[in-house]
N, C-alpha and C positions, 0 to 999 in steps of 0.2 A: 521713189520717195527716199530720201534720207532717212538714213535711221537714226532716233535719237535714245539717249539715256538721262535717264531719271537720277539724280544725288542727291540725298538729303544729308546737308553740310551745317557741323555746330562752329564754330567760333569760338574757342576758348582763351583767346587773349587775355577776358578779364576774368575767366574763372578761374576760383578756389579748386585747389588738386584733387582735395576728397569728396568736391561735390557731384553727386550726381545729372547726368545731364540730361535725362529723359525726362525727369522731374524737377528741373532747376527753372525756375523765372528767368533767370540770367540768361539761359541760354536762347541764341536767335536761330530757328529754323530759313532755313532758302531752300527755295527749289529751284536747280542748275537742270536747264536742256539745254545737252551739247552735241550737236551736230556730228556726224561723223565727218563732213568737210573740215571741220574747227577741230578734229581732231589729232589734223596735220601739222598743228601747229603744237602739237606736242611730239614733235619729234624731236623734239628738246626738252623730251622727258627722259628718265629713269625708273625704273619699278624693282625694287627692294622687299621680297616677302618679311625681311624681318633687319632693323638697323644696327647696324656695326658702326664704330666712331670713323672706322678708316673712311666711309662716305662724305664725310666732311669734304674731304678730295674735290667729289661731285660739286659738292656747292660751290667751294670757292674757283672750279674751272667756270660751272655755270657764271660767276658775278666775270669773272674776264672774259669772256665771249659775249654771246648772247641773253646771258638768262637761261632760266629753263624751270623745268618744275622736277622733283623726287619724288614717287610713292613711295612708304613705307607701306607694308601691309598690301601689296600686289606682288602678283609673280612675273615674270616676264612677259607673259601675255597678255599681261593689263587685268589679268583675272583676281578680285580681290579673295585674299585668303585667310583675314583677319589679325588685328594685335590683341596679344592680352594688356600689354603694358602701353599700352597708348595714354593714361595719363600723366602717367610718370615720363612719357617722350614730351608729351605736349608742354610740361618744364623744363624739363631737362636742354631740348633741340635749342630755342631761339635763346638761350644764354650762352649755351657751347658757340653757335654761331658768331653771336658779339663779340664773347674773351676770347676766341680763339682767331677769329678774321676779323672785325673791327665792324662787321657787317651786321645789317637786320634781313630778315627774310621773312615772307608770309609763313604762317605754319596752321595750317588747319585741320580739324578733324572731320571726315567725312563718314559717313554708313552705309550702307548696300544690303539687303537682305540679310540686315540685323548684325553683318559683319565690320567693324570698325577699319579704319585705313587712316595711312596720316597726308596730307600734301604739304609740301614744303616747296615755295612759290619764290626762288632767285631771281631776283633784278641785274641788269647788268650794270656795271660803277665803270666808271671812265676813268677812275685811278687802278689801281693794279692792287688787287689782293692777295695775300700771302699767306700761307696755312704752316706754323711752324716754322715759319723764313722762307718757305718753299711755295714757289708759283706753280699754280695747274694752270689748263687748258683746255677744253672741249673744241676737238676740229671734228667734225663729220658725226658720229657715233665713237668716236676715241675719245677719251679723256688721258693726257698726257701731263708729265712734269716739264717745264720747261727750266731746262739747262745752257750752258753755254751762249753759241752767235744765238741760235730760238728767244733764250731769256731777251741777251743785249735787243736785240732787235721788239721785242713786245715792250719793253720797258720806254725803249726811244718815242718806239708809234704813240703810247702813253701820254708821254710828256709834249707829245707834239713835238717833237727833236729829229731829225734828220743824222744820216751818220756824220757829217760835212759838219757840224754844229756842236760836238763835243771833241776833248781834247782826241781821242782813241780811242772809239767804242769795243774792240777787241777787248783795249784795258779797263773796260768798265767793274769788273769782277774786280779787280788789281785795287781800285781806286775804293770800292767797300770795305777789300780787307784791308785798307789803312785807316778809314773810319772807323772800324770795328777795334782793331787796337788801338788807336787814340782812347777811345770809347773803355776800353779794357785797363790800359795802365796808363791811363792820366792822372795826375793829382790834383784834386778835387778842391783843394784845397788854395791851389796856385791859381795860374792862369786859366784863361779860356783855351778851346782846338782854335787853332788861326789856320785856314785855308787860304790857298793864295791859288787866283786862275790866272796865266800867263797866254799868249797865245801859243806859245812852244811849250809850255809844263802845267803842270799842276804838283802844289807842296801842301801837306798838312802836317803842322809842327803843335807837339801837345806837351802838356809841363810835367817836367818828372825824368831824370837819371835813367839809363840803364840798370839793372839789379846789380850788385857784388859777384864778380868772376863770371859777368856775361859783359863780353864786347860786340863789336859790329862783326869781326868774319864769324865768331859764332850764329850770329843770326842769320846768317847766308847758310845754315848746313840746317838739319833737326837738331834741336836742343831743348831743355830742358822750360817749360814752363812756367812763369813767376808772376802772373797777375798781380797788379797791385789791387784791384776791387775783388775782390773772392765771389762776392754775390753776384754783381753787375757779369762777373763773367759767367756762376754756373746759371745765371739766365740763358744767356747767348748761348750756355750750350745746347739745355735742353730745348732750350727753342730752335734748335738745328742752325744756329749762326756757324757755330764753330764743329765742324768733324776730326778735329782733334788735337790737340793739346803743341804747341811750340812748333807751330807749319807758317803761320802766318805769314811772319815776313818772306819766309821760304815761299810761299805760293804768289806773294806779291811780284817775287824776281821773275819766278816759272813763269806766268803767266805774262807776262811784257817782255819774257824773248822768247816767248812761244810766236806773238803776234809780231816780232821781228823791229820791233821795239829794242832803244838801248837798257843797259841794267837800270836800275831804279838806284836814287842815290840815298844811301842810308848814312847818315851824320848823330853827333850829339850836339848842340848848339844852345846857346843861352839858359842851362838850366834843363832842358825837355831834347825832344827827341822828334827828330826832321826825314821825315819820306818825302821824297820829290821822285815823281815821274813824266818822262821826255816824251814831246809827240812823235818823235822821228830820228833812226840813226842820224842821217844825212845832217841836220842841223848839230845835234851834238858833236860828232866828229869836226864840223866845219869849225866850232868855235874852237874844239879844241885845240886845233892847228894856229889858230891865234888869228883868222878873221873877224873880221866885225861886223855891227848888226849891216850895212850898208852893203857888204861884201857876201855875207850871206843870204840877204835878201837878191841877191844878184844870179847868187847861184843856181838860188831854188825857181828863179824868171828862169834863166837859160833850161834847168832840169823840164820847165813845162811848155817853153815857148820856142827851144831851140836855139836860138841865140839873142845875144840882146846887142846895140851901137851905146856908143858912148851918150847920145841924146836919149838915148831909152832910161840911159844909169840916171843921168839927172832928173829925171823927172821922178822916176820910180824912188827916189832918196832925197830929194826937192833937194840937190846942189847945183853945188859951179860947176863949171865945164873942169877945170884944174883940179878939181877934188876928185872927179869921175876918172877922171884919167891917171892920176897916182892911183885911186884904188885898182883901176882894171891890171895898172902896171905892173901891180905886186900878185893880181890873179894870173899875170903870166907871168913874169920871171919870180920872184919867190916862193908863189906856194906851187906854180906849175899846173895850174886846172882846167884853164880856159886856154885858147889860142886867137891869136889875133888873126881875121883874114880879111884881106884885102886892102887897101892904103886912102888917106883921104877921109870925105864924107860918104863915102860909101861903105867904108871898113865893119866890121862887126865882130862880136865874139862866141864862141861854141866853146864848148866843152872837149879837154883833149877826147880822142878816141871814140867821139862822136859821129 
């Protein structure tokens, strides 16, 4: 026979904090028989003798996984061992939970042999929740922070996005910390952030100068500081956006020739201030040598296909046969990349050193 357990569980959603609940009208008695088979299903529990805020953790991995539930007021062994301050949790819990992760969660209070307990009952959200700027996770019996490709990767599954589908997922980190300073020293005042998606870049240009005796190679080292919003930014800090003071752009570069990515292009432009990041050495170098879009769409066919014939150029750049063939001409005697092999309609082009 399964064995089952007895709870007699209040509801305090809508009770008043100093009211009594053994004697309150308001409160709704249930009696819970739960299985010990059903009890497997709380293996996507937690048990908490007593609540520290760092459990928040717990919650917001529970809302990115699966769900799950917290005891407060049990010990590891499921054994309850009582709150005193179970009222004052019973407020306190489901408003920390909203201002701090955006989330609501069950929150009930249970009794046992006259000893009170809290349950706190996470759903799981199909957007991604964040505790501080900071994403947890529940894999197995771990609750982790996810960092780094881990992050990139849960944020993509997220959104329903594939790596194939955004400009650089390595540079996803790259691409916040230029929103974050947009976000930091824009002027409020001016224009809008203008984002621009290309299929080779991504640029976000926001209104407002560089500060007095800070230039562009400054911003490529550590440097000093100079937020134009003071508030807007000691939010971002405390709320873990920023780990410290005049990295930003510097983490922007890091991070995109980490992932073998070219430098990020930093400008002043129109009044405000222009990040642009590239998908790919290969394409930026190409232009830079002074090919074109036609020439380097050519390239980047040979890089995946091996070679391409002059009927392949046209079509792949919807021209003439005489346009296909000046460009290929200039891929082999002026820039020197490609090689012609073979004569005729059979001829085709590779890549030198291929």
């Amino acid at each position: 026979m399964l064995k089952t357990e007895k709870l007699l569980i209040y509801n305090l959603s809508i009770m008043p904090k100093q009211q009594n609940i053994e004697n309150s009208n308001l409160a709704r008695e249930d009696q819970v028989y739960l299985k010990s088979s059903e009890r497997e299903e709380f293996g996507r529990s937690q048990y908490k003798s007593v609540w520290h805020d760092d459990y928040l953790k717990w919650v917001c991995a529970f809302a990115n996984a699966q769900g799950g539930r917290i005891y407060i007021g049990k010990n590891n062994a499921g054994k309850v061992v009582g709150l005193e301050d179970y009222d004052e949790l019973m407020e306190e819990l489901p408003n920390k939970i909203k201002n701090l992760m955006g989330i609501t969660a069950e929150v009930n209070l249970s009794q046992e042999d006259g000893k009170y307990f809290i349950e706190i009952i996470v759903w799981h959200y199909s957007v991604p929740i964040s505790l501080r700027g900071r994403y947890y996770y529940r894999s197995g019996s771990v609750m982790q922070e996810l960092t780094g490709t881990a992050l990139n990767e849960f944020l993509f599954k997220s959104a329903g996005l594939t790596w194939d589908e955004v400009v650089e997922p390595r540079a996803a980190f790259a691409v916040r910390e230029m929103l974050l300073n947009a976000l930091i020293h824009r002027t409020y005042m001016g224009s809008f952030v203008q984002i621009r998606v290309y299929d080779d870049k991504i640029s976000i240009w926001n209104d407002g100068n560089l500060p007095e005796r800070m230039n562009l190679e400054k911003l490529k080292q550590l440097h000093s500081s100079k937020p134009r919003n003071l508030i807007i930014a000691d939010v971002c800090f405390k709320g873990g956006l920023i780990d410290a003071w005049g990295r930003g752009t510097v983490k922007i570069i890091e991070t995109c020739l980490e992932a073998g990515l070219p430098e990020p292009e930093l400008i002043e432009r129109d009044g405000g201030f222009l990040v642009t990041l590239f998908k790919n050495n290969l394409t930026e170098q190409l232009k830079k040598l002074g090919l074109n879009e036609r020439q380097v769409k050519a390239i980047e066919y040979v890089k995946e296909n091996g070679r391409i014939t002059n009927k392949e150029y046209q079509t792949l750049n919807s021209i003439s046969k005489r346009t296909a063939t000046n460009d290929l001409s200039e891929l082999v005697d002026k820039y020197k990349l490609v090689n012609k092999v073979g004569f005729g309609a059979g001829s085709f082009y590779e890549l030198i050193g291929q």
